[in-house]
N, CA, C and O of each residue as an XYZ file, in Angstrom:
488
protein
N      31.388     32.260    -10.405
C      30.074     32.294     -9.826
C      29.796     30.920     -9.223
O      29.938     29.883     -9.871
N      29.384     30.960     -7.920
C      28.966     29.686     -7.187
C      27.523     28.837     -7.869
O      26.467     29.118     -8.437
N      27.992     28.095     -7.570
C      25.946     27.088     -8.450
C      25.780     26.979     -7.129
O      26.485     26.787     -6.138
N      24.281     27.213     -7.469
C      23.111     27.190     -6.420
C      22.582     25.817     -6.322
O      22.373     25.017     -7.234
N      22.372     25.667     -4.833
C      21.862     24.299     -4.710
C      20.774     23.469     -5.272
O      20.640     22.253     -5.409
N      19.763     24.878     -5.662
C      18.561     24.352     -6.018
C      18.752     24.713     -7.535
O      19.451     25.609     -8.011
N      17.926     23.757     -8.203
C      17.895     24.190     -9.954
C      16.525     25.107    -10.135
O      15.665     25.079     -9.254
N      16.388     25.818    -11.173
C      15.637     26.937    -11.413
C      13.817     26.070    -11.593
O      13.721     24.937    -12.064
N      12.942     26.642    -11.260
C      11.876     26.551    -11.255
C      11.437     25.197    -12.486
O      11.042     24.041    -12.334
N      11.674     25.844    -13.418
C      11.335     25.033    -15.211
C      12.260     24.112    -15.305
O      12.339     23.450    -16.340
N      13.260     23.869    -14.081
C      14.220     22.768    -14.997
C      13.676     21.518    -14.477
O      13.016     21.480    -13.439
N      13.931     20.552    -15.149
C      13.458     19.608    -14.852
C      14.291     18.360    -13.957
O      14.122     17.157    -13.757
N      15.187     19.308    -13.596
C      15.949     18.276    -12.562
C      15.915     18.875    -11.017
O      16.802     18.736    -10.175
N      14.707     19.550    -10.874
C      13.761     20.360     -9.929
C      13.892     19.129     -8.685
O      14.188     18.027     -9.148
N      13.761     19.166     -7.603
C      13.445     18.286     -6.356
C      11.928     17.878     -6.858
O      11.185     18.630     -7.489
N      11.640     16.602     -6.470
C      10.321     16.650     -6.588
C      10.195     15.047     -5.070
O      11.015     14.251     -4.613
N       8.474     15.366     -4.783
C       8.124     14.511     -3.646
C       7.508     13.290     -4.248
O       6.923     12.435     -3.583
N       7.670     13.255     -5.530
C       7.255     12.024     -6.224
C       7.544     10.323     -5.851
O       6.865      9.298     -5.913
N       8.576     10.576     -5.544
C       9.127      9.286     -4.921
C       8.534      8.628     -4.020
O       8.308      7.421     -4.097
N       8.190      9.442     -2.971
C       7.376      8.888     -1.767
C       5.971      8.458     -2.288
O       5.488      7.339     -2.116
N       5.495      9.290     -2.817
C       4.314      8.371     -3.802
C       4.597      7.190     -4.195
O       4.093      6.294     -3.518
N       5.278      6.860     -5.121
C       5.708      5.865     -5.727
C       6.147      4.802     -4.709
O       5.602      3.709     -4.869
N       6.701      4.863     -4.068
C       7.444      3.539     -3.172
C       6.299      2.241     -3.179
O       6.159      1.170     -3.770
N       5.500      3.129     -2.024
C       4.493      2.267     -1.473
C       3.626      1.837     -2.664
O       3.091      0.737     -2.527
N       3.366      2.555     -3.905
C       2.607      2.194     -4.898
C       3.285      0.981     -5.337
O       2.887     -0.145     -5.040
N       4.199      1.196     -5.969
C       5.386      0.268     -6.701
C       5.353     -1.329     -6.031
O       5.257     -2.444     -6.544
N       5.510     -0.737     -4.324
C       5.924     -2.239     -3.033
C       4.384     -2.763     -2.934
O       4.303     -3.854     -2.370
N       3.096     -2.184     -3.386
C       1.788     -2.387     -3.715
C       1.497     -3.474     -4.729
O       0.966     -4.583     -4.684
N       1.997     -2.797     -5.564
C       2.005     -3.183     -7.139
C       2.403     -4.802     -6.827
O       1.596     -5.615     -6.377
N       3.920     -5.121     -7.183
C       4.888     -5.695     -6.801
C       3.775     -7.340     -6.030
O       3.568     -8.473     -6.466
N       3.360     -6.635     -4.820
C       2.882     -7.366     -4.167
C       1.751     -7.950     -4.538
O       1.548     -9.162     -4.466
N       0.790     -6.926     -5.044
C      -0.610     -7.868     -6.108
C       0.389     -8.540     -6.923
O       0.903     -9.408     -6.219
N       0.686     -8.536     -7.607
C       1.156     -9.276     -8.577
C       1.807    -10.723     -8.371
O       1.866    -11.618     -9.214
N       2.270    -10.745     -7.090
C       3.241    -11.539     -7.255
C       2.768    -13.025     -5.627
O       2.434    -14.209     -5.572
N       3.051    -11.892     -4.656
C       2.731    -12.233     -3.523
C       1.196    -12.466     -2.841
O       1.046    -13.291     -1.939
N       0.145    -11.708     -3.331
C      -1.207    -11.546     -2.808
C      -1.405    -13.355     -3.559
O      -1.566    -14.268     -2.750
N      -1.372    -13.680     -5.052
C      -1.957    -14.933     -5.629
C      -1.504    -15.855     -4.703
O      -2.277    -16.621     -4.127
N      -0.584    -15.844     -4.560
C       0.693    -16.997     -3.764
C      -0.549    -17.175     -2.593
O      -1.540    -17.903     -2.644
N      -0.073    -16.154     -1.435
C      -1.128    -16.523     -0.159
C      -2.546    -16.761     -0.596
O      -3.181    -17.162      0.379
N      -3.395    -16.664     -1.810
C      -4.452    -17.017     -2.174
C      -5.107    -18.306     -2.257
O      -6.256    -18.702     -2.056
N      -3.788    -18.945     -2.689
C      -3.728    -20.240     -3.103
C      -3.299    -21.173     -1.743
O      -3.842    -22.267     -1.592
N      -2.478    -20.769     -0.943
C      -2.006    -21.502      0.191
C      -3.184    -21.305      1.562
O      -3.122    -21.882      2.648
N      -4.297    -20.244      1.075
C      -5.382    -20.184      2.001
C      -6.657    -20.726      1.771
O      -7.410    -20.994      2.707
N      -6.969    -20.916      0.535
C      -8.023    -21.181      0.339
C      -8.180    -22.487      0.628
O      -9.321    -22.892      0.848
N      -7.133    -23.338      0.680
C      -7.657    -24.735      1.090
C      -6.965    -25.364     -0.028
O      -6.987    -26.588      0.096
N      -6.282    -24.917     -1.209
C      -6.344    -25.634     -2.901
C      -5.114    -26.016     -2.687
O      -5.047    -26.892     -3.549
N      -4.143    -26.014     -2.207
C      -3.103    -26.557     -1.599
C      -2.639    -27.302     -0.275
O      -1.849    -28.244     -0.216
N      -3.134    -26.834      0.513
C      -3.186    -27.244      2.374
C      -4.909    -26.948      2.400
O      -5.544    -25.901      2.270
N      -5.376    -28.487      2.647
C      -6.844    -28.596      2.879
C      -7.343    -27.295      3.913
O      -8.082    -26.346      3.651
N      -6.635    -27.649      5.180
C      -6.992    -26.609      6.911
C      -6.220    -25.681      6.353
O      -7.152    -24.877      6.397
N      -5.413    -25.093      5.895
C      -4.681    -23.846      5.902
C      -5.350    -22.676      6.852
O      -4.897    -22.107      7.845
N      -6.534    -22.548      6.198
C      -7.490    -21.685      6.441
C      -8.957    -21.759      7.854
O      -9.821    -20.888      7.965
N      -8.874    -22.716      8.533
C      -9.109    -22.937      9.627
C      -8.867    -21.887     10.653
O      -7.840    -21.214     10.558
N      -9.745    -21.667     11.670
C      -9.707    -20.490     12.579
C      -8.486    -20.767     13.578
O      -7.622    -19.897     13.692
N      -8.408    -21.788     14.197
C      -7.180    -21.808     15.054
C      -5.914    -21.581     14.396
O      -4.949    -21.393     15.137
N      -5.688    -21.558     12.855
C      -4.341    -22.130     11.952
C      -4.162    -20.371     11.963
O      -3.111    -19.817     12.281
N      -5.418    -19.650     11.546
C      -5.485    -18.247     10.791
C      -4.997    -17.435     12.253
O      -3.843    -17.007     12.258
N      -5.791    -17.230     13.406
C      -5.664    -17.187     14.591
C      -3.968    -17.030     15.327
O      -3.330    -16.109     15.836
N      -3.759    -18.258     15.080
C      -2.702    -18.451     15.435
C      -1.377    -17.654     14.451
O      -0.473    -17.123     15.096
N      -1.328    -17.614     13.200
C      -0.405    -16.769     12.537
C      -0.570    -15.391     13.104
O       0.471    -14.787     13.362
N      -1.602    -14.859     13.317
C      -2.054    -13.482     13.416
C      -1.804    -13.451     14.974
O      -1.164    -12.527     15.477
N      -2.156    -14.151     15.483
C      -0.918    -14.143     17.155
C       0.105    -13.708     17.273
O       0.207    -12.734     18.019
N       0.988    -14.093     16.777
C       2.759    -14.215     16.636
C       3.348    -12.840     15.957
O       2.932    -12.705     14.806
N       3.895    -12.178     16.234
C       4.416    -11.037     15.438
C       5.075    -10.979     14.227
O       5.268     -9.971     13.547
N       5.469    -12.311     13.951
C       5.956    -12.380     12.635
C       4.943    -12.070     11.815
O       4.688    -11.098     11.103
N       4.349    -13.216     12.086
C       2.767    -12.855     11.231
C       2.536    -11.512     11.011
O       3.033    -10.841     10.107
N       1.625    -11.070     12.023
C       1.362     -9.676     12.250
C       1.939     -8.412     11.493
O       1.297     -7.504     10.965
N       3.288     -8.573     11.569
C       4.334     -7.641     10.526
C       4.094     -8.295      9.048
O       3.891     -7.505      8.126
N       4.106     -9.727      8.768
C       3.529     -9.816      7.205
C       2.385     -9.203      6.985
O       2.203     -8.212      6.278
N       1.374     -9.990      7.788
C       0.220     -9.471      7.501
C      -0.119     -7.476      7.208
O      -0.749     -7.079      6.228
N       0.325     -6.752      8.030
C       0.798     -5.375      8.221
C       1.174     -4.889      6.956
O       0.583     -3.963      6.401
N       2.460     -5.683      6.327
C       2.637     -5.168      5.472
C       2.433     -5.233      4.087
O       2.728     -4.354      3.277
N       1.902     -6.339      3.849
C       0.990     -6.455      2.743
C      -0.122     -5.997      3.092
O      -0.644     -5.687      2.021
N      -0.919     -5.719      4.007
C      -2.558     -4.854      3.904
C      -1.602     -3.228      3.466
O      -1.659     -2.659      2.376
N      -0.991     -2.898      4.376
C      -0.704     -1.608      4.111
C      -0.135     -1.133      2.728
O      -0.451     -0.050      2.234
N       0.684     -1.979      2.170
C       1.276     -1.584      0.885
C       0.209     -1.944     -0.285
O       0.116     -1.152     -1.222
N      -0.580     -3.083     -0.264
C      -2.388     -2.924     -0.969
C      -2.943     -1.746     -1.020
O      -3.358     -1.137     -2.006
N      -2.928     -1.240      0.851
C      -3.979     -0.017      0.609
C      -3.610      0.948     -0.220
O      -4.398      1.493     -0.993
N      -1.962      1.332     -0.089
C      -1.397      2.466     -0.834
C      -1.194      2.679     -2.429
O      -1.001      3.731     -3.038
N      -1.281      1.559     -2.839
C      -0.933      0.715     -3.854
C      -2.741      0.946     -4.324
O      -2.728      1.664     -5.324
N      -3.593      0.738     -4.105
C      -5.187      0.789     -4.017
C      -5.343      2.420     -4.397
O      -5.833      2.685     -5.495
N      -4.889      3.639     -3.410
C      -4.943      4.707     -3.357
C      -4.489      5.544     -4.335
O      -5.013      6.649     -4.475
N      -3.440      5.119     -5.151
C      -2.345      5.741     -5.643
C      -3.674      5.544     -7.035
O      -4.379      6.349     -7.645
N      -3.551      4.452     -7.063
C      -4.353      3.648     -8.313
C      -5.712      4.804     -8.755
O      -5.869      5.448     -9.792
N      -6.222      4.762     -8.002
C      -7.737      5.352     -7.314
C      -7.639      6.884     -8.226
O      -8.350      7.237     -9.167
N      -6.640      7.525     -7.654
C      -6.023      8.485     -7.487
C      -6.258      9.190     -8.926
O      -6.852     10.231     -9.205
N      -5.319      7.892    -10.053
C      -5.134      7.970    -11.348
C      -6.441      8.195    -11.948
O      -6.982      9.209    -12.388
N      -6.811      6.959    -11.847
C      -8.253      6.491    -12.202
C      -9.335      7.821    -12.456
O      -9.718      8.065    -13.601
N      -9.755      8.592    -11.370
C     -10.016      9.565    -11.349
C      -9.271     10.808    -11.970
O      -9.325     11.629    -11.055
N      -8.789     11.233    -12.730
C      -8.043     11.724    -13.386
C      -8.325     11.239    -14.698
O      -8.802     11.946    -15.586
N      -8.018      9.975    -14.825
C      -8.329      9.466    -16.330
C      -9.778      9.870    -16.654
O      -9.893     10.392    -17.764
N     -10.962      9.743    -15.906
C     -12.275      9.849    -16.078
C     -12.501     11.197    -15.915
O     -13.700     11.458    -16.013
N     -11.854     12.078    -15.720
C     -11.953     13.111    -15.965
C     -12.370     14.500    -14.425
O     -12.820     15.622    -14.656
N     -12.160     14.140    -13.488
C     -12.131     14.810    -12.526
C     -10.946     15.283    -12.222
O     -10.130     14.423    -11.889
N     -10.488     16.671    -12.229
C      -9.645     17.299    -12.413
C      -9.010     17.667    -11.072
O      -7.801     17.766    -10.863
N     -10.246     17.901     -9.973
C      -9.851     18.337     -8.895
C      -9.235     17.620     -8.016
O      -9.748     17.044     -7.056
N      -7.780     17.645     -8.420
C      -6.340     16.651     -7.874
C      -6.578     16.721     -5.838
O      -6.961     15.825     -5.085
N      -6.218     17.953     -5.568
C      -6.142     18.392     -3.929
C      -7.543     17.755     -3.544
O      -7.800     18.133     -2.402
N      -8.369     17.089     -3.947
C      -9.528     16.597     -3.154
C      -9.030     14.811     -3.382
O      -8.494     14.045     -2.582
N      -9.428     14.619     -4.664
C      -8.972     13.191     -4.727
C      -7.729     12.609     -4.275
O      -7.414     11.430     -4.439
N      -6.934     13.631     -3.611
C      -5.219     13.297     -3.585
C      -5.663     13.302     -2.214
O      -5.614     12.285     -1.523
N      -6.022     14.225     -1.862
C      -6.419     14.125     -0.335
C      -7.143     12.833      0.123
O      -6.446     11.985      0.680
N      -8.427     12.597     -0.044
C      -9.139     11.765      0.053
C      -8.703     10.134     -0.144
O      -8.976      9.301      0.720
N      -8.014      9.807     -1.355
C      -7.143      8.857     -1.553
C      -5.953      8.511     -0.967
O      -5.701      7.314     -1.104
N      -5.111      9.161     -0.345
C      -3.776      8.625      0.746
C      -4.544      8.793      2.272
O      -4.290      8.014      3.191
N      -5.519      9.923      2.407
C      -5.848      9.888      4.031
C      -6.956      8.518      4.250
O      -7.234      8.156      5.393
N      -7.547      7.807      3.021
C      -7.834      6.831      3.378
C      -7.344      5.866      3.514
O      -7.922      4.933      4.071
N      -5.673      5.753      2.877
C      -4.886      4.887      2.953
C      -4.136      5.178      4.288
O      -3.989      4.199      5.019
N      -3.883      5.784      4.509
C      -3.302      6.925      6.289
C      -4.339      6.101      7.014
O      -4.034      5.164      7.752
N      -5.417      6.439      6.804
C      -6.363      5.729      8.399
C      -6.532      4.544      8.155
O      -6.732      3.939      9.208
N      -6.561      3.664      6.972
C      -6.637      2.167      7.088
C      -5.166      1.940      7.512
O      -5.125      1.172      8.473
N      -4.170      2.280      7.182
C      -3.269      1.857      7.827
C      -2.998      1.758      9.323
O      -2.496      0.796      9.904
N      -3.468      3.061      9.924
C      -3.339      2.910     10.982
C      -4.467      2.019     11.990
O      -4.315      1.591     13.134
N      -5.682      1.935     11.029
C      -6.840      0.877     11.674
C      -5.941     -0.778     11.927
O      -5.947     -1.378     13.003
N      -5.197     -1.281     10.613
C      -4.436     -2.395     10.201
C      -3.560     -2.753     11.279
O      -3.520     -3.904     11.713
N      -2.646     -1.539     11.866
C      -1.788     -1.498     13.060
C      -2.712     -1.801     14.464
O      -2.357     -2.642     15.289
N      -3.783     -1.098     14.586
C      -4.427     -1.373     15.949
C      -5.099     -2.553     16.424
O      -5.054     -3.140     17.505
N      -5.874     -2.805     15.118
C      -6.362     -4.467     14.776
C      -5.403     -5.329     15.271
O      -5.475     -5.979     16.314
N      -4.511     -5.301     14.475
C      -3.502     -6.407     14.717
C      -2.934     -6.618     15.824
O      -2.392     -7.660     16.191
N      -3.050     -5.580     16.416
C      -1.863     -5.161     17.346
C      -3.062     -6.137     18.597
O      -2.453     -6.889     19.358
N      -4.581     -6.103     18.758
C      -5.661     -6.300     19.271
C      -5.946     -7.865     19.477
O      -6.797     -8.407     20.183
N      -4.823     -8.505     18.515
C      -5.037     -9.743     18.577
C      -4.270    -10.287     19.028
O      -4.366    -11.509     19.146
């Protein structure tokens, strides 16, 4: 007898779309943690007095390098924000997943794509 590609309904080595959730949460995560303090500290002035000066800020956000950092830390925040959100609601007891699931990535979907046009604007 041939095995079937797919495993049976109940097994638990089922396909699942979980992953794609997770990425951006995880590359979210990852990034508060580690990367968001870092640029906190190198902007506020507590390290490089001007860091944070309009021509200095301006000018990173010019250049496409920038632009792609900047990009991708707002975007992996937002998702990372959403995913969070997501839980949160659940823990407190709102059950109705297809609204909050909805509502939580399509706001991360349109800030992302606001993040791209912005940037792209400067």
């Amino acid at each position: 007898m041939a095995a079937s590609s797919h495993a049976p309904s109940g097994d638990p080595r089922r396909a699942s779309h979980k992953a794609l959730v997770w990425l951006p949460f995880a590359a979210g995560g990852m990034l508060a943690a580690f990367i968001v303090p870092v640029m906190v500290l190198l902007t506020t002035g507590l390290v490089f007095p001007n860091a944070l000066s309009y021509e200095r800020a301006h000018a990173f956000a010019d250049n496409y390098l920038g632009k792609l950092v900047l990009f991708g830390v707002l975007v992996a925040l937002m998702w990372h924000a959403a995913h969070r959100l997501r839980i949160t609601a659940h823990d407190f007891g709102i059950r109705n997943d297809l609204v909050i699931r909805h509502a939580c990535y399509w706001a991360a979907a349109v800030g992302s794509v606001l993040t791209l046009v912005f940037l792209l604007a400067i």
